[in-house]
N, CA, C and O atoms as a MOPAC input file, in Angstrom:
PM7 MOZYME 1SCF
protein

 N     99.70600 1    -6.16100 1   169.74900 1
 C    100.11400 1    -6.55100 1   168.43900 1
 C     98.92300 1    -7.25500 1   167.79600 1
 O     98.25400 1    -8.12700 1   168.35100 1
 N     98.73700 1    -6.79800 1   166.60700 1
 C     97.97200 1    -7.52500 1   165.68200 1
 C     97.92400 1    -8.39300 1   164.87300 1
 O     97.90800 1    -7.97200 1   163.71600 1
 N     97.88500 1    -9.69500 1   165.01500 1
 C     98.40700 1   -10.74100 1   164.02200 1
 C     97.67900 1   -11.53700 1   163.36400 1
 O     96.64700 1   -11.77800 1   163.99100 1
 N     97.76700 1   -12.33300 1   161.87900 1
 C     97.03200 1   -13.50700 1   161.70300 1
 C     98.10100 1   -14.22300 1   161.44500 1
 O     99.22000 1   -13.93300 1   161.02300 1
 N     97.37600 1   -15.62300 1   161.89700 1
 C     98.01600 1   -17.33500 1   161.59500 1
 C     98.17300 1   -17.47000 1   160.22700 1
 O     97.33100 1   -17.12000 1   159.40000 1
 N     99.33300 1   -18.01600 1   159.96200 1
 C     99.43100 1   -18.65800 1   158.63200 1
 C     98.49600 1   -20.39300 1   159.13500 1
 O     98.31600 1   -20.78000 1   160.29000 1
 N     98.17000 1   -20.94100 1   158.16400 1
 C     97.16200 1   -21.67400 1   158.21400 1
 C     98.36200 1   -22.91400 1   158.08700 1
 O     97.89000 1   -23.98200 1   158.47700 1
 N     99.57500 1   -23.01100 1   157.70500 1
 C    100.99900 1   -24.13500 1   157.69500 1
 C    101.32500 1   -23.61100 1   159.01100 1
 O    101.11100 1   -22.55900 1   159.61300 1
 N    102.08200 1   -25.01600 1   159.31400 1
 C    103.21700 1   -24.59800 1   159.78800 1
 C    104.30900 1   -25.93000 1   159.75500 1
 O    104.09900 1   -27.12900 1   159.57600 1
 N    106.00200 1   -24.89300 1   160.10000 1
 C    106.87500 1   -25.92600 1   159.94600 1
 C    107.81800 1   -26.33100 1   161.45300 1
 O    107.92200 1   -25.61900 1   162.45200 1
 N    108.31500 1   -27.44100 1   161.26100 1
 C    109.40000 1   -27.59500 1   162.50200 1
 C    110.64700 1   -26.96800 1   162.50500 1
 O    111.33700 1   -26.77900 1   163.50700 1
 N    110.94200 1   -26.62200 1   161.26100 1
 C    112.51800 1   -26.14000 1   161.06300 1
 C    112.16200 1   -24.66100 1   160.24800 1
 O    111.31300 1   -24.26300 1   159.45000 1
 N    113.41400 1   -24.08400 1   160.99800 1
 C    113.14200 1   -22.42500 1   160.89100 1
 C    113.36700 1   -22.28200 1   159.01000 1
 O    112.77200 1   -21.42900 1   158.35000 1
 N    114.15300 1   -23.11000 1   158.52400 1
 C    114.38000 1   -23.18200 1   156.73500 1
 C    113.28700 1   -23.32400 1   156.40700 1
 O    113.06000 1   -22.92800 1   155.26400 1
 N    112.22800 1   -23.86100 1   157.09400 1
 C    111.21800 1   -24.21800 1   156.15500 1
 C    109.56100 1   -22.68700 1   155.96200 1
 O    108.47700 1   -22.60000 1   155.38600 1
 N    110.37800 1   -21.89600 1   156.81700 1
 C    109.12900 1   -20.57600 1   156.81100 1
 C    109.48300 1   -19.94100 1   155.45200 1
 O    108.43400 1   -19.33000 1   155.25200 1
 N    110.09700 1   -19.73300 1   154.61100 1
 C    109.91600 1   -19.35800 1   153.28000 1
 C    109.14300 1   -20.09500 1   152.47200 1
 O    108.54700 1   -19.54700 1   151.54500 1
 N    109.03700 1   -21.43700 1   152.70200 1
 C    107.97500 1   -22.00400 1   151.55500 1
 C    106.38700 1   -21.50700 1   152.22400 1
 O    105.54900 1   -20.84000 1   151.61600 1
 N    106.27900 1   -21.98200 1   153.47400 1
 C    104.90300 1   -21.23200 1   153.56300 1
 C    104.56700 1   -19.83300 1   153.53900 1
 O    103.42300 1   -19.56300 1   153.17100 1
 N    105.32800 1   -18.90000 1   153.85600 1
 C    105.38200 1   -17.65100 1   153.75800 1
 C    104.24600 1   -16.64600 1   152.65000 1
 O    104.35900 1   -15.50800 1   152.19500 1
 N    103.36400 1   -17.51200 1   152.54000 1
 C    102.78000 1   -16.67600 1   151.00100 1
 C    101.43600 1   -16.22600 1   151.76400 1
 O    100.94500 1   -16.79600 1   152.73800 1
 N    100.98700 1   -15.17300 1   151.16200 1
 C     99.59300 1   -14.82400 1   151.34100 1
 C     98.36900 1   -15.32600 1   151.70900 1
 O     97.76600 1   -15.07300 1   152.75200 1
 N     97.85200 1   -16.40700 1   150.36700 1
 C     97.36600 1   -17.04000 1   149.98900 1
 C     96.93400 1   -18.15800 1   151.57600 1
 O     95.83900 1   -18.56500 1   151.96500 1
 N     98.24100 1   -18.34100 1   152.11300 1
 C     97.92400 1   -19.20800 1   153.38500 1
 C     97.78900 1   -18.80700 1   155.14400 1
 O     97.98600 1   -19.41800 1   156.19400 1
 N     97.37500 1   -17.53700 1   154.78500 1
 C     97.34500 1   -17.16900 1   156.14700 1
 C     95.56000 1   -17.17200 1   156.30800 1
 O     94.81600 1   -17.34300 1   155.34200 1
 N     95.10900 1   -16.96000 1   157.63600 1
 C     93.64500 1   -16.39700 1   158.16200 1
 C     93.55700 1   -15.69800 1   157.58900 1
 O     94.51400 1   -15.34500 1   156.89900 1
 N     92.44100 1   -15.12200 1   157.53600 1
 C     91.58800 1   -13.62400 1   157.79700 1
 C     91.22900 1   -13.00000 1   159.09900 1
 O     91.19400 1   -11.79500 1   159.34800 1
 N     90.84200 1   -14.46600 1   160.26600 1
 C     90.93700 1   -13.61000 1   161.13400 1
 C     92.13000 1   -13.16700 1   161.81900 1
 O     93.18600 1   -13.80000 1   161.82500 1
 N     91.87100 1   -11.73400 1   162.56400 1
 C     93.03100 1   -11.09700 1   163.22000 1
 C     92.75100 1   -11.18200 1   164.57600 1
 O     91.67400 1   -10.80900 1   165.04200 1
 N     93.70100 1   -11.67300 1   165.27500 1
 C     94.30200 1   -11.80200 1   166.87000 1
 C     95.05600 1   -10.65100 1   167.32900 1
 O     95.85000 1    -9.87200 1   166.80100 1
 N     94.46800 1   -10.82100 1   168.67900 1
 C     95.07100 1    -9.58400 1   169.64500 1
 C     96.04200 1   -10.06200 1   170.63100 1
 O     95.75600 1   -10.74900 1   171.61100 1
 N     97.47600 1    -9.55900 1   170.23100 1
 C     98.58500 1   -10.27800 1   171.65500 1
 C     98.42400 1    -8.91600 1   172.42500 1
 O     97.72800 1    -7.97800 1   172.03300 1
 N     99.37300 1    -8.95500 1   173.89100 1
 C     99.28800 1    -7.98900 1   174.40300 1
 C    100.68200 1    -7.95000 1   174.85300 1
 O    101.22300 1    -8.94300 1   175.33900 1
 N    101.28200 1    -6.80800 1   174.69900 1
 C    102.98100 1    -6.94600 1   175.59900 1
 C    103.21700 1    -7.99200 1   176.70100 1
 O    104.28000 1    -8.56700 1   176.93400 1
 N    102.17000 1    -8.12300 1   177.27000 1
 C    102.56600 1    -9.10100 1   178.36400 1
 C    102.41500 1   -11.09400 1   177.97300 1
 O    103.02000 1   -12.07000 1   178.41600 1
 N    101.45100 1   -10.94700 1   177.09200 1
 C    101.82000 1   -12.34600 1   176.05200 1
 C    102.42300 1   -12.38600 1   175.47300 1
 O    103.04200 1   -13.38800 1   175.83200 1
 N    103.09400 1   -11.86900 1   174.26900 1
 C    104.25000 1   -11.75100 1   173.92000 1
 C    105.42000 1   -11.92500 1   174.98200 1
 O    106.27200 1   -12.78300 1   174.75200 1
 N    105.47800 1   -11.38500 1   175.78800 1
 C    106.96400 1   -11.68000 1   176.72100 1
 C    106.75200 1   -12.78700 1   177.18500 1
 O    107.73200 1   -13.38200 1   177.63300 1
 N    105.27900 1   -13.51900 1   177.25100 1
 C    105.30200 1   -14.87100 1   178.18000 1
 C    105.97200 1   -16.06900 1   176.99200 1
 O    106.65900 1   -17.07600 1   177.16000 1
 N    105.48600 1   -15.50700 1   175.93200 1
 C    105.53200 1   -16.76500 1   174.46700 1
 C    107.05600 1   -16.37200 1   174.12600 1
 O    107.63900 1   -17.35700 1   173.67400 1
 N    107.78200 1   -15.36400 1   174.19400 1
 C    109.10800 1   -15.52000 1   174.39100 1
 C    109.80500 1   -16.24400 1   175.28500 1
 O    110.74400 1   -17.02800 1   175.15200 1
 N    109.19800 1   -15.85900 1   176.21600 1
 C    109.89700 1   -16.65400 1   177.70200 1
 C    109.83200 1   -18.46100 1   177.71400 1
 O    110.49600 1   -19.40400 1   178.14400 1
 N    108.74700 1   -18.24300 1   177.04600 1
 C    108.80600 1   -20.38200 1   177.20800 1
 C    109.36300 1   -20.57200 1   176.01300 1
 O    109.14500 1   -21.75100 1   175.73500 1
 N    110.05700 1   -19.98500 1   175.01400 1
 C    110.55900 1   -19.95700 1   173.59600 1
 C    109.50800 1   -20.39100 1   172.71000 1
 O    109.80000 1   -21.40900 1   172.08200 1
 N    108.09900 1   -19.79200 1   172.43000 1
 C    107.52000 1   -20.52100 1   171.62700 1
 C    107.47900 1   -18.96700 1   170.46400 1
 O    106.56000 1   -18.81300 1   169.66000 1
 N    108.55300 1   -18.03900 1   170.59700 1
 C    108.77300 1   -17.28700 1   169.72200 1
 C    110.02500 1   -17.53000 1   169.17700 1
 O    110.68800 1   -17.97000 1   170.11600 1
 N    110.71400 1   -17.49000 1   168.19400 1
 C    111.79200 1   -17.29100 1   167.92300 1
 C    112.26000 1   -15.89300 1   166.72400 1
 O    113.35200 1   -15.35800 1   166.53500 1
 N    111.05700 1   -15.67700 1   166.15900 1
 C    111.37200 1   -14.38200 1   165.54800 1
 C    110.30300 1   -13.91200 1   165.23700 1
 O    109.39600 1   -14.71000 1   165.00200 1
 N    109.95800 1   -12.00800 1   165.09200 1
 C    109.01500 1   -11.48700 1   164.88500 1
 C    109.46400 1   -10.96600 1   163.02000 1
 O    110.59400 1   -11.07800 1   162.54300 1
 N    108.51200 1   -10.54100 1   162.44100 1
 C    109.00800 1   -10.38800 1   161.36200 1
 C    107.50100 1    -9.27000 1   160.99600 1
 O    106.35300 1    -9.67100 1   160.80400 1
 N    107.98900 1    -7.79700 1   160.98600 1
 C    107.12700 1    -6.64200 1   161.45100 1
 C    106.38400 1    -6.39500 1   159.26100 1
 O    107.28500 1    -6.14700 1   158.45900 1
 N    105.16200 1    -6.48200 1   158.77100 1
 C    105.36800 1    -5.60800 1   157.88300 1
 C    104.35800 1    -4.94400 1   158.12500 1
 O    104.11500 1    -3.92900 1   157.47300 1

């Protein structure tokens, strides 16, 4: 999976629509791999993917 960081972040899941904008993410792009992903699920430091 290919991802960039939003450059915010919040404690409460209500609060990912205010940062949610363009404007505040990286440029650079990160490489997960199926098997990080299942680890960052597993300790819950995922709670939702959100594909566009």
């Amino acid at each position: 999976m290919y991802i960039n960081y939003n450059n915010y972040e919040t404690d409460r899941r209500t609060g990912v629509d205010d940062i949610d904008l363009k404007k505040n993410y990286s440029y650079e792009i990160y490489v997960l791999t199926n098997k990080d992903i299942l680890s960052m699920h597993n300790r819950g430091d995922i709670e939702d993917i959100e594909r566009k």
